[in-house]
PyMOL commands that place a pseudoatom at each C-alpha (Angstrom):
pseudoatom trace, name=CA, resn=UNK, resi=1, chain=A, elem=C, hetatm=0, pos=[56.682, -5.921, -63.850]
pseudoatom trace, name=CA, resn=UNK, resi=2, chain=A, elem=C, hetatm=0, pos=[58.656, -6.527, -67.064]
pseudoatom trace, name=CA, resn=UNK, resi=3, chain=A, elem=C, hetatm=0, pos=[56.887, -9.690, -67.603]
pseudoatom trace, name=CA, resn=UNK, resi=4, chain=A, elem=C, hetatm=0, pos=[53.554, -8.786, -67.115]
pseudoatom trace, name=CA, resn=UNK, resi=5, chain=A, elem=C, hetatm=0, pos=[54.023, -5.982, -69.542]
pseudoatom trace, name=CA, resn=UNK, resi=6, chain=A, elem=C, hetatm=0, pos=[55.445, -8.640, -72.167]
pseudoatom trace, name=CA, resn=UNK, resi=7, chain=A, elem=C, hetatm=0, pos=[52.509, -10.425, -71.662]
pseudoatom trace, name=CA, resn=UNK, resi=8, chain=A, elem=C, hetatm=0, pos=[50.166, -8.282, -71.884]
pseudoatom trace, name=CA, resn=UNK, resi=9, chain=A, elem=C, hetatm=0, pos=[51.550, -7.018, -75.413]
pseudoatom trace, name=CA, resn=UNK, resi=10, chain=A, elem=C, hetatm=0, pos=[51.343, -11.050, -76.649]
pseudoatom trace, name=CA, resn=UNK, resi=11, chain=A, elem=C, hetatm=0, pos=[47.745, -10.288, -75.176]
pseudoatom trace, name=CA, resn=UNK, resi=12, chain=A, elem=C, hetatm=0, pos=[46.845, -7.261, -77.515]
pseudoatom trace, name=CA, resn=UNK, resi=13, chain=A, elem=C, hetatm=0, pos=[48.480, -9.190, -80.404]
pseudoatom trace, name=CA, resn=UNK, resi=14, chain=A, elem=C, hetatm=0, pos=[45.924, -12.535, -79.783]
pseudoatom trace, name=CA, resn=UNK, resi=15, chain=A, elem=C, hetatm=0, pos=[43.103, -10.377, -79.659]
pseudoatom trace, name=CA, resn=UNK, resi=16, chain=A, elem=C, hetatm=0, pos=[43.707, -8.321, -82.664]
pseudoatom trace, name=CA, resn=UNK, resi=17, chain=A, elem=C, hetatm=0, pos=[43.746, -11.629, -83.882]
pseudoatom trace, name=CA, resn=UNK, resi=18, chain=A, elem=C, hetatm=0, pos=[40.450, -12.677, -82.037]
pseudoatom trace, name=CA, resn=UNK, resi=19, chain=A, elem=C, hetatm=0, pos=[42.410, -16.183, -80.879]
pseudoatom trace, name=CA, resn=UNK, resi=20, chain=A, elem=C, hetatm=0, pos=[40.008, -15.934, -77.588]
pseudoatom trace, name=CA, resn=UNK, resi=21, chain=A, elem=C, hetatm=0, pos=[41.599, -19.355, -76.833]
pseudoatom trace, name=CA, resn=UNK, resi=22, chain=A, elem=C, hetatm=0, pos=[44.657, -17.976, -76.497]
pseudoatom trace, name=CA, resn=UNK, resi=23, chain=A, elem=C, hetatm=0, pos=[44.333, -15.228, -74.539]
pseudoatom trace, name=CA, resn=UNK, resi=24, chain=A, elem=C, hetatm=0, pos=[42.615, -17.173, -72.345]
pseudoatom trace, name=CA, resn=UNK, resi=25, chain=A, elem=C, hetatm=0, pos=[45.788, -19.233, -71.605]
pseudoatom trace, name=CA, resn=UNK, resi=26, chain=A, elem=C, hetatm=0, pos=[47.806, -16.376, -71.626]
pseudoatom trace, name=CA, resn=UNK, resi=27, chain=A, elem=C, hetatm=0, pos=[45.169, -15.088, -68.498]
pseudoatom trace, name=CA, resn=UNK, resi=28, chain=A, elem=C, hetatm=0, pos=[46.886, -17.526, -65.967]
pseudoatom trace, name=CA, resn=UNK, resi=29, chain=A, elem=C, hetatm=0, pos=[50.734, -16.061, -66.691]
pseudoatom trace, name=CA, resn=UNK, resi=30, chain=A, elem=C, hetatm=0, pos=[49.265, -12.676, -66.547]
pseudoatom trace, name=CA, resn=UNK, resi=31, chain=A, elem=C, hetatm=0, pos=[47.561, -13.061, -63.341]
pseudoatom trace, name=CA, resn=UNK, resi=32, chain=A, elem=C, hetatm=0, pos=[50.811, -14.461, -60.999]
pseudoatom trace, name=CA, resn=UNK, resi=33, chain=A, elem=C, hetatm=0, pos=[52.901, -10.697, -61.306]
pseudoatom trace, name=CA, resn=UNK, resi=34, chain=A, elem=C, hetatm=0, pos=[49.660, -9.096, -60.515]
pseudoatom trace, name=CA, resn=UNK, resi=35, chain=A, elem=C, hetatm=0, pos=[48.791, -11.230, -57.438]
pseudoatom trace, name=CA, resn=UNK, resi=36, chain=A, elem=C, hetatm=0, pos=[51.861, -10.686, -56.493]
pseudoatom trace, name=CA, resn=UNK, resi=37, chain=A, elem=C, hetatm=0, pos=[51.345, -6.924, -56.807]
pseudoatom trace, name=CA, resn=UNK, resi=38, chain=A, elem=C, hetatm=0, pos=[54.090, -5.758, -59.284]
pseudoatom trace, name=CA, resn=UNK, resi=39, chain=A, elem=C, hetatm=0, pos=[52.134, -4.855, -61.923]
pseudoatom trace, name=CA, resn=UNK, resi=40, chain=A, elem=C, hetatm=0, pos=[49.122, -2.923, -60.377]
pseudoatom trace, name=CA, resn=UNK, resi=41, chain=A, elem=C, hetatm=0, pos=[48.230, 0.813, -62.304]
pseudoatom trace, name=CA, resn=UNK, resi=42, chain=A, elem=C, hetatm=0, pos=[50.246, -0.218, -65.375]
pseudoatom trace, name=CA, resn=UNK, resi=43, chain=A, elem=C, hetatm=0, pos=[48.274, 0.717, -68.433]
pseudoatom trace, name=CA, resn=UNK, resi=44, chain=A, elem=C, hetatm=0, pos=[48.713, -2.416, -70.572]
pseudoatom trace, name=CA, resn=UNK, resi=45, chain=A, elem=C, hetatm=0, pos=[48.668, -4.679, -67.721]
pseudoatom trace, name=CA, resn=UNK, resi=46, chain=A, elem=C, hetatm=0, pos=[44.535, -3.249, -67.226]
pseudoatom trace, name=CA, resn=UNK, resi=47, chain=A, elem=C, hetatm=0, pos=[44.334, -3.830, -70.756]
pseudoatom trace, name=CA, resn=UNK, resi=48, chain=A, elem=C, hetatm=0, pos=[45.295, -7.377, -71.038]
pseudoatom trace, name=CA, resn=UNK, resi=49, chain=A, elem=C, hetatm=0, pos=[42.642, -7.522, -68.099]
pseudoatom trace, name=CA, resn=UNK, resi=50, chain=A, elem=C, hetatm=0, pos=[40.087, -6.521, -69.972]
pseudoatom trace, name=CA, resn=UNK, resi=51, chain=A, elem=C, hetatm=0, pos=[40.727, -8.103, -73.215]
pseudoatom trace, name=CA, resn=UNK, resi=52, chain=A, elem=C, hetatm=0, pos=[41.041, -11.414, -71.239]
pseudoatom trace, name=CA, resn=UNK, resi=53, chain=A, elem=C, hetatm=0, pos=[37.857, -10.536, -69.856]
pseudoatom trace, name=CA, resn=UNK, resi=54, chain=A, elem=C, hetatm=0, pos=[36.585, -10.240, -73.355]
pseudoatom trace, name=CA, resn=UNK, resi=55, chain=A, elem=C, hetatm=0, pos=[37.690, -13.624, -74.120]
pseudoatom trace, name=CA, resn=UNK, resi=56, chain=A, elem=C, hetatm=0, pos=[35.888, -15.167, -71.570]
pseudoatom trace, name=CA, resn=UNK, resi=57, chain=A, elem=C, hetatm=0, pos=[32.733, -13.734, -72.500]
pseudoatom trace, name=CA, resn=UNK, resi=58, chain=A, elem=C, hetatm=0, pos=[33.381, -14.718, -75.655]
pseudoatom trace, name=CA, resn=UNK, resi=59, chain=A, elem=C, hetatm=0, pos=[33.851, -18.308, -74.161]
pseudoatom trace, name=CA, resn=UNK, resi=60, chain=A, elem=C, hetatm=0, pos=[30.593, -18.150, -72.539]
pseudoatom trace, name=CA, resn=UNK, resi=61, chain=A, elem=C, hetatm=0, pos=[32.333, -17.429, -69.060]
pseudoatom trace, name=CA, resn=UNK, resi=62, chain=A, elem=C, hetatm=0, pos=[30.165, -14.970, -67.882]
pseudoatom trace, name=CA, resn=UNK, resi=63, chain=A, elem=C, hetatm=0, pos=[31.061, -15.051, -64.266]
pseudoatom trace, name=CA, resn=UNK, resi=64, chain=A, elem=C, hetatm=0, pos=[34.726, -15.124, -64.849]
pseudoatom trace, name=CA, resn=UNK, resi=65, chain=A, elem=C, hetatm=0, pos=[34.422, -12.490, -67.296]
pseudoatom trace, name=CA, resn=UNK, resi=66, chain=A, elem=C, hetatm=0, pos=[32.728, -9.746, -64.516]
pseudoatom trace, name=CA, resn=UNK, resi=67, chain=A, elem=C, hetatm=0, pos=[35.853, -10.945, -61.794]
pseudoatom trace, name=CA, resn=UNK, resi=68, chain=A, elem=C, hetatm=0, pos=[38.679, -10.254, -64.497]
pseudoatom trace, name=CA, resn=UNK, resi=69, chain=A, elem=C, hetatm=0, pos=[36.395, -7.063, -65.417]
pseudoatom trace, name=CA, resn=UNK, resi=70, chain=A, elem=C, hetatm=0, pos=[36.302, -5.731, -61.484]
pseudoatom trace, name=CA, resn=UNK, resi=71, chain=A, elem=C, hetatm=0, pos=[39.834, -6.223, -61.233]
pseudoatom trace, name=CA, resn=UNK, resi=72, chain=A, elem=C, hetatm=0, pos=[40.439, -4.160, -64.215]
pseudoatom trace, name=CA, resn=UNK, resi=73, chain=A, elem=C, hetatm=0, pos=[38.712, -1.300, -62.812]
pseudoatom trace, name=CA, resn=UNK, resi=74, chain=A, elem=C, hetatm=0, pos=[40.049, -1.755, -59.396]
pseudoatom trace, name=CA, resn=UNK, resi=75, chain=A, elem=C, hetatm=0, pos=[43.348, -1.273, -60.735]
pseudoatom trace, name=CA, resn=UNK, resi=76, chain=A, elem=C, hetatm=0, pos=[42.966, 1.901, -63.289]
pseudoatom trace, name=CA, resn=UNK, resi=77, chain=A, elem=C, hetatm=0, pos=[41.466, 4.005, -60.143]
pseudoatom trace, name=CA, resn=UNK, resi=78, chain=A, elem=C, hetatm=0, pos=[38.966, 6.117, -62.609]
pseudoatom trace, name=CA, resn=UNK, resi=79, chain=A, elem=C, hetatm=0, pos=[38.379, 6.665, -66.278]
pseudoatom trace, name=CA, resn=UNK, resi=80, chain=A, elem=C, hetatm=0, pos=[41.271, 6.310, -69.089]
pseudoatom trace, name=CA, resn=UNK, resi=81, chain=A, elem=C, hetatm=0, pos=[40.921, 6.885, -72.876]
pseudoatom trace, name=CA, resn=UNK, resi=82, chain=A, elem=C, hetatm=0, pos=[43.236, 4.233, -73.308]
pseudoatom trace, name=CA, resn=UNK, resi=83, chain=A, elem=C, hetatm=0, pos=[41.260, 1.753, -71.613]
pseudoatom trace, name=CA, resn=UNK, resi=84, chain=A, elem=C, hetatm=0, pos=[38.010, 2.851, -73.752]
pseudoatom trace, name=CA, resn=UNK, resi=85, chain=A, elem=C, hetatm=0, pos=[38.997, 0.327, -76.680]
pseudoatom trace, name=CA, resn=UNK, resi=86, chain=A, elem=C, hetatm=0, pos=[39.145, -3.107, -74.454]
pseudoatom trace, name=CA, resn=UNK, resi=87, chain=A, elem=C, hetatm=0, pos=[35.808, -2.016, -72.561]
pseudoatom trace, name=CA, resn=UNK, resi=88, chain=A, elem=C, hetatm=0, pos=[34.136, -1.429, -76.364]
pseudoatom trace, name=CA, resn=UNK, resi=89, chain=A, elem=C, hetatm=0, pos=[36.323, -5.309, -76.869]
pseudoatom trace, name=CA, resn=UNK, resi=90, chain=A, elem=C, hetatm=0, pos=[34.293, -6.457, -74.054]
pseudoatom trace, name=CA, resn=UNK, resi=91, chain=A, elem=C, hetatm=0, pos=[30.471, -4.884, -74.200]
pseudoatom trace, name=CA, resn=UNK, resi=92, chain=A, elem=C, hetatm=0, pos=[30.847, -6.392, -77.916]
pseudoatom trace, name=CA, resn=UNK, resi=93, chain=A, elem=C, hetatm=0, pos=[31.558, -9.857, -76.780]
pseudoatom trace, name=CA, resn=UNK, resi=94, chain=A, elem=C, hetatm=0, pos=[29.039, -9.679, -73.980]
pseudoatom trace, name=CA, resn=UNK, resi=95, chain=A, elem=C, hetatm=0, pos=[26.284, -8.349, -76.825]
pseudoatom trace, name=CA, resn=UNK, resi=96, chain=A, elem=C, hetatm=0, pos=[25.692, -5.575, -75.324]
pseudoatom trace, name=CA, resn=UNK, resi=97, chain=A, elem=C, hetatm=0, pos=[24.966, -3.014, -77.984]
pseudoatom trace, name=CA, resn=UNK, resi=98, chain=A, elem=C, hetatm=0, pos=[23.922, 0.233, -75.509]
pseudoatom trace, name=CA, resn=UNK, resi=99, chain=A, elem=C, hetatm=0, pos=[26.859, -0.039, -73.492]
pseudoatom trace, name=CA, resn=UNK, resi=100, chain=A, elem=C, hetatm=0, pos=[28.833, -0.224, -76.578]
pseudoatom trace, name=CA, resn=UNK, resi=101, chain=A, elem=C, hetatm=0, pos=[26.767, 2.832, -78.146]
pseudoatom trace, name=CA, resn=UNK, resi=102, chain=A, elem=C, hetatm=0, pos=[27.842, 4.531, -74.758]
pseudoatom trace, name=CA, resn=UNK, resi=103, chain=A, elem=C, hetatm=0, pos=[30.904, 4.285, -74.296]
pseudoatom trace, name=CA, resn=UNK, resi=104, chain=A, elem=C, hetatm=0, pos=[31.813, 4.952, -78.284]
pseudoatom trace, name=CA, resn=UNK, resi=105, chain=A, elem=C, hetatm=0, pos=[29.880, 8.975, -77.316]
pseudoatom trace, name=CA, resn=UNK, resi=106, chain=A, elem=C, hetatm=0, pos=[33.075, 9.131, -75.163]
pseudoatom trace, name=CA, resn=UNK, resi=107, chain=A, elem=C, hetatm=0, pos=[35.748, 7.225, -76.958]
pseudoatom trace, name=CA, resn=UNK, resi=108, chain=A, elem=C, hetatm=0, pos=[38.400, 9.196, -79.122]
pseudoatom trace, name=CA, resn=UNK, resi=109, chain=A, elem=C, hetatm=0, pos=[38.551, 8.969, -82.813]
pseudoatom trace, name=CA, resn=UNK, resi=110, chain=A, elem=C, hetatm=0, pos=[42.964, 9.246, -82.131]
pseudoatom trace, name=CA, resn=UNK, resi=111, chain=A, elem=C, hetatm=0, pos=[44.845, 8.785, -79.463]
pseudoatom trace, name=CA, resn=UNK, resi=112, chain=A, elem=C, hetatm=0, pos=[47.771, 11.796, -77.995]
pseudoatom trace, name=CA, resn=UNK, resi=113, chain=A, elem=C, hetatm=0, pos=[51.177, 11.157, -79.605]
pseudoatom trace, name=CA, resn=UNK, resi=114, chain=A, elem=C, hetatm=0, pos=[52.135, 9.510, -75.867]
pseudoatom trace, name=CA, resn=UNK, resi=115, chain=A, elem=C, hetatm=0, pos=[49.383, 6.927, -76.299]
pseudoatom trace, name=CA, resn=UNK, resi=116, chain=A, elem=C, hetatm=0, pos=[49.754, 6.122, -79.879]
pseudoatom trace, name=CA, resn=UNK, resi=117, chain=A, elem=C, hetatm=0, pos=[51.308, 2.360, -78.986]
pseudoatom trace, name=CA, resn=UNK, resi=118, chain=A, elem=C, hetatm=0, pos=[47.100, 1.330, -79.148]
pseudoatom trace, name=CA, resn=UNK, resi=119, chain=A, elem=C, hetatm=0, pos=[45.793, 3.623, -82.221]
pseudoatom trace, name=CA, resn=UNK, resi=120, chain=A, elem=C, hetatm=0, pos=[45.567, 0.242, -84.068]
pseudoatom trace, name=CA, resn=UNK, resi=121, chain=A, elem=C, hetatm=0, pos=[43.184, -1.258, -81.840]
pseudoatom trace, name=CA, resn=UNK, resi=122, chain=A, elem=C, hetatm=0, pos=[41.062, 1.796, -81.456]
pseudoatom trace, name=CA, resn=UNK, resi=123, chain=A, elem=C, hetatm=0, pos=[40.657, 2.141, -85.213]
pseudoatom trace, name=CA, resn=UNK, resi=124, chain=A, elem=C, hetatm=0, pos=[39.963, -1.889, -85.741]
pseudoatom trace, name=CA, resn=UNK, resi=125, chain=A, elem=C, hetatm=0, pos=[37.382, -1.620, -82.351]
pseudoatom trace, name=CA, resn=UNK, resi=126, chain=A, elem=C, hetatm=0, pos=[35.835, 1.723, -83.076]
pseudoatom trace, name=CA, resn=UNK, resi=127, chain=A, elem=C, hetatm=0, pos=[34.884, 0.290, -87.142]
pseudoatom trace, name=CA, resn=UNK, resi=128, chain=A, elem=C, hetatm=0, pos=[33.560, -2.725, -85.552]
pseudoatom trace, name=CA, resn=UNK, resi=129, chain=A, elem=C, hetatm=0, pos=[32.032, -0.920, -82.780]
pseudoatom trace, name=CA, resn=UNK, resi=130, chain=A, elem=C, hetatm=0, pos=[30.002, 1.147, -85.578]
pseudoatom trace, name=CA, resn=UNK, resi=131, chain=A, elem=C, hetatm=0, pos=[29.144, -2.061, -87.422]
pseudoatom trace, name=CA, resn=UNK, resi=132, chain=A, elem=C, hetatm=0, pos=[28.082, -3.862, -84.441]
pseudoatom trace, name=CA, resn=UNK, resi=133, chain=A, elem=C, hetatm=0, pos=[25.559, -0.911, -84.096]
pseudoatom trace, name=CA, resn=UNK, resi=134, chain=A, elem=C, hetatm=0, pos=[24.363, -0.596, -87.622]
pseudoatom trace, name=CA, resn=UNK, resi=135, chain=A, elem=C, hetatm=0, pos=[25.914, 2.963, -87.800]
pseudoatom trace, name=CA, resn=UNK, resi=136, chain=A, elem=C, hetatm=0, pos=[26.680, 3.334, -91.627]
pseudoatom trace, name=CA, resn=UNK, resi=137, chain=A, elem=C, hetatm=0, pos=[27.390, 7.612, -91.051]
pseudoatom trace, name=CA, resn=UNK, resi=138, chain=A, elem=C, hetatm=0, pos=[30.216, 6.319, -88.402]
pseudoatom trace, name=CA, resn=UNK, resi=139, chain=A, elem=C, hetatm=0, pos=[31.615, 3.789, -90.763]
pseudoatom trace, name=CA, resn=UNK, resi=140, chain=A, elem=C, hetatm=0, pos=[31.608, 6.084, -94.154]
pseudoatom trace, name=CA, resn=UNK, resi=141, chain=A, elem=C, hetatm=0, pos=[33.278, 8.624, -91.999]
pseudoatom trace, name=CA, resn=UNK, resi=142, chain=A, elem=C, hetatm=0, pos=[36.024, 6.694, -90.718]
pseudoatom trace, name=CA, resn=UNK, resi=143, chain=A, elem=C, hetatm=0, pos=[36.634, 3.696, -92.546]
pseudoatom trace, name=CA, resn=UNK, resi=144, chain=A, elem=C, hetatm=0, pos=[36.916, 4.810, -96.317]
pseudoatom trace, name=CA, resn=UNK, resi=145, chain=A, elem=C, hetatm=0, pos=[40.836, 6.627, -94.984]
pseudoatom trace, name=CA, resn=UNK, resi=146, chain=A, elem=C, hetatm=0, pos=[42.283, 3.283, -94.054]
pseudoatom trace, name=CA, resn=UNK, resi=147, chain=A, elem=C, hetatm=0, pos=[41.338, 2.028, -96.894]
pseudoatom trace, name=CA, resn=UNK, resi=148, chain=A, elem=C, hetatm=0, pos=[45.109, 1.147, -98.827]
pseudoatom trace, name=CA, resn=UNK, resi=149, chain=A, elem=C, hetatm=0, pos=[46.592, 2.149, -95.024]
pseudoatom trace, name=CA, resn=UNK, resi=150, chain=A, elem=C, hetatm=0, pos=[48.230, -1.988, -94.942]
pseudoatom trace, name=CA, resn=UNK, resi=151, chain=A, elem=C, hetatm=0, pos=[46.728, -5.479, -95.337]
pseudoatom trace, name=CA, resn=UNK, resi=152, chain=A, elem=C, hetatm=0, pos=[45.169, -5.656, -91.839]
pseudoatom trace, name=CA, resn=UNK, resi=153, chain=A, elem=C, hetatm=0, pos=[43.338, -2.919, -91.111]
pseudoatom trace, name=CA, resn=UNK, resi=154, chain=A, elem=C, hetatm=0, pos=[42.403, -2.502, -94.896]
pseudoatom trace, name=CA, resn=UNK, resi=155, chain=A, elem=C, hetatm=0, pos=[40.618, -5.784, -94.667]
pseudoatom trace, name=CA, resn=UNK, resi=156, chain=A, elem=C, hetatm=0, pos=[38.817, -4.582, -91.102]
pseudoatom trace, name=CA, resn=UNK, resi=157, chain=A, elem=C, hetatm=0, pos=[37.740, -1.250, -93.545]
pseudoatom trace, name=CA, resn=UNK, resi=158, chain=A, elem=C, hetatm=0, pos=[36.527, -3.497, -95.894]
pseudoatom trace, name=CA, resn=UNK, resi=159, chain=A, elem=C, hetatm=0, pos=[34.707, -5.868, -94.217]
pseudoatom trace, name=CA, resn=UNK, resi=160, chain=A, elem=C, hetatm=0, pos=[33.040, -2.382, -92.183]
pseudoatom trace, name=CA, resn=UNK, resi=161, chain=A, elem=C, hetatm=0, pos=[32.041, -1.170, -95.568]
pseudoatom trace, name=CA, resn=UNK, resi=162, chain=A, elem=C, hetatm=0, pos=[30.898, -3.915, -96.662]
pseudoatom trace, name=CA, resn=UNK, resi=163, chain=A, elem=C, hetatm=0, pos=[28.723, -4.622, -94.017]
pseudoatom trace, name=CA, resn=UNK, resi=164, chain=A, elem=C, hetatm=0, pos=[26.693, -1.366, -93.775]
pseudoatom trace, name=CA, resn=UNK, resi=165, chain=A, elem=C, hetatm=0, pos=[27.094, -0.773, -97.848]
pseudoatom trace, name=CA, resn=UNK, resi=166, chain=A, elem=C, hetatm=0, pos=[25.223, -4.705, -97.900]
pseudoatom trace, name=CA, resn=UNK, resi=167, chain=A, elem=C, hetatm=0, pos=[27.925, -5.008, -100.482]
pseudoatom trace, name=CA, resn=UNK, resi=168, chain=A, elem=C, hetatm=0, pos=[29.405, -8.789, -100.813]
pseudoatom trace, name=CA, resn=UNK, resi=169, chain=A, elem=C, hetatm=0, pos=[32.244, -7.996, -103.180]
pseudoatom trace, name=CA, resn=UNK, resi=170, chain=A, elem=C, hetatm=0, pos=[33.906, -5.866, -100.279]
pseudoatom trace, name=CA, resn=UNK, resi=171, chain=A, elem=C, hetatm=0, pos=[32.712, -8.584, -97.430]
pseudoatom trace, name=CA, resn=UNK, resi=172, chain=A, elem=C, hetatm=0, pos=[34.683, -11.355, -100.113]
pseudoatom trace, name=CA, resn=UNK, resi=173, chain=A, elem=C, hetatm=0, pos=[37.286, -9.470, -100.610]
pseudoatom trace, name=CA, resn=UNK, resi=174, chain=A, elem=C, hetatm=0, pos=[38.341, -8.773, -96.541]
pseudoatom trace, name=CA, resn=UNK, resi=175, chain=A, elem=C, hetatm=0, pos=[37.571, -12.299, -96.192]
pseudoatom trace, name=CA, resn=UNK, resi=176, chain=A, elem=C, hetatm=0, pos=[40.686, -13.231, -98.689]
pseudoatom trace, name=CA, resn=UNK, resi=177, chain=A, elem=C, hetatm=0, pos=[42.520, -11.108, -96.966]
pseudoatom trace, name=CA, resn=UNK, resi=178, chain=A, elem=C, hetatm=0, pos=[42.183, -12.423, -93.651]
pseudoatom trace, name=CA, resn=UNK, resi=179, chain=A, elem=C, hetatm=0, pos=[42.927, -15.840, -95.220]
pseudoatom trace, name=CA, resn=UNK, resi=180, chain=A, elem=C, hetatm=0, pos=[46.130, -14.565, -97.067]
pseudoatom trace, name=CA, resn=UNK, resi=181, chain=A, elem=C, hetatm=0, pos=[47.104, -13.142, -93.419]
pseudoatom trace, name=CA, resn=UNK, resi=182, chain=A, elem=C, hetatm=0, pos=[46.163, -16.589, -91.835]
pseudoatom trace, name=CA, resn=UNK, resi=183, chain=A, elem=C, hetatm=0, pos=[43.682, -15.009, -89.377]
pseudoatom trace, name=CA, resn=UNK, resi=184, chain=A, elem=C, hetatm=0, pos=[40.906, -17.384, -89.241]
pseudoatom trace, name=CA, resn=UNK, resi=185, chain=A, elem=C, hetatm=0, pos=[38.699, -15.854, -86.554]
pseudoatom trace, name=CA, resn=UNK, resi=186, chain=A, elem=C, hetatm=0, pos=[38.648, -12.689, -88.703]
pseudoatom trace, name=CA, resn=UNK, resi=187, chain=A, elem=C, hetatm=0, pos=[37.485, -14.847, -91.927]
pseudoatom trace, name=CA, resn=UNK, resi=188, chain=A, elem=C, hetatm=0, pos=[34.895, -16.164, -89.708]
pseudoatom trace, name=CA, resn=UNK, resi=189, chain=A, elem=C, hetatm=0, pos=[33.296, -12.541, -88.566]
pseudoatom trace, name=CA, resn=UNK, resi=190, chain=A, elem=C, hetatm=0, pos=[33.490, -11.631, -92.149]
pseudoatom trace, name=CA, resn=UNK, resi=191, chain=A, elem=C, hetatm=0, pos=[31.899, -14.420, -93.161]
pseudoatom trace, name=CA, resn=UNK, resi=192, chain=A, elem=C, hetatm=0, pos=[29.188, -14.442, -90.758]
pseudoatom trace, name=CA, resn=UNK, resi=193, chain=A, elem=C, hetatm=0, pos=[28.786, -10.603, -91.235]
pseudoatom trace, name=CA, resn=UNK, resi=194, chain=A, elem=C, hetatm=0, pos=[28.144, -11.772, -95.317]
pseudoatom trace, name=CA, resn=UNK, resi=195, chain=A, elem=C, hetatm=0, pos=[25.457, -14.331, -94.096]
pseudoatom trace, name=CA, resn=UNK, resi=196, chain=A, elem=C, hetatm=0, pos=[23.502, -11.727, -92.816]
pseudoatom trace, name=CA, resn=UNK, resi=197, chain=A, elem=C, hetatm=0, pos=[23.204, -9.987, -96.211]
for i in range(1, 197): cmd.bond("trace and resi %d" % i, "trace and resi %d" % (i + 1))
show_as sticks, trace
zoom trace
């Protein structure tokens, strides 16, 4: 069990970085402890699941992407809060905008102090979440307090406002960032989020 949970923590760290790639080769050394049932009903174990399910739909992996999905929810037994940001991860790389509308009506703004280990990803999912869905009320609300909260997730406020303000100083501005923090998936969302200006 110790190793799956070390692996899926190097998971959660590739895909804040959106390196799909890499989680995808990090699937295979996450899948052996699981098959091998040491690692079933462990909360960051199902999330690695479904972030690596993520990446494969954002490989175009479709069918690979619904197994590692299945799994997921075979394992967690029912609904979990602190599986709501890596199902948002995934209805956002599969394009699908309602799902993600539906599960953000259920998903908390904060986590409890006991589940605070993800509160980065839920902040950096939920303000692309409400981007992804055009929801400029959602972003104004959250994203203008994490704005001077650290490098990363300032950028990911940035490029949020940015994006629903239409404003390219704040989309140029995230996108230096991301290439000061060498995080070149992130330039390239910003960037494409500034071509749709």
């Amino acid at each position: 069990m110790p190793q799956a949970h070390a692996i899926a923590w190097w998971i959660e760290i590739e895909a804040l970085a959106r390196d799909w790639p890499r989680v995808r080769q990090l699937e295979d050394r996450l899948r052996q402890p699981i098959h091998a049932n040491i690692a079933t009903q462990q909360v960051s174990v199902i999330r690695a699941l479904l972030l690596c399910a993520a990446a494969r739909a954002h490989l175009a992996d479709a069918t690979r992407a619904t197994v590692l999905e299945h799994l997921a929810n075979d394992l967690a037994h029912g609904p979990d809060d602190r599986l709501a940001a890596p199902h948002i991860r995934l209805a956002l790389a599969q394009d699908d905008l309602e799902g993600v509308a539906t599960l953000m009506a259920v998903t908390p703004h904060e986590w409890r102090p006991w589940a605070t280990w993800w509160a980065l990803d839920l902040e950096v999912t939920r303000l692309d979440a409400l981007t992804a869905l055009h929801d400029a009320a959602g972003v104004e609300a959250e994203a203008p307090k994490m704005l001077g909260s650290g490098d990363f997730i300032n950028a990911i406020a940035k490029r949020a406002l940015g994006a629903v303000r239409r404003d390219p100083k704040l989309l140029h501005e995230a996108t230096d960032a991301f290439t000061r923090m060498t995080l070149p998936r992130h330039v390239e969302q910003t960037i494409t989020l500034a071509d749709l200006l």
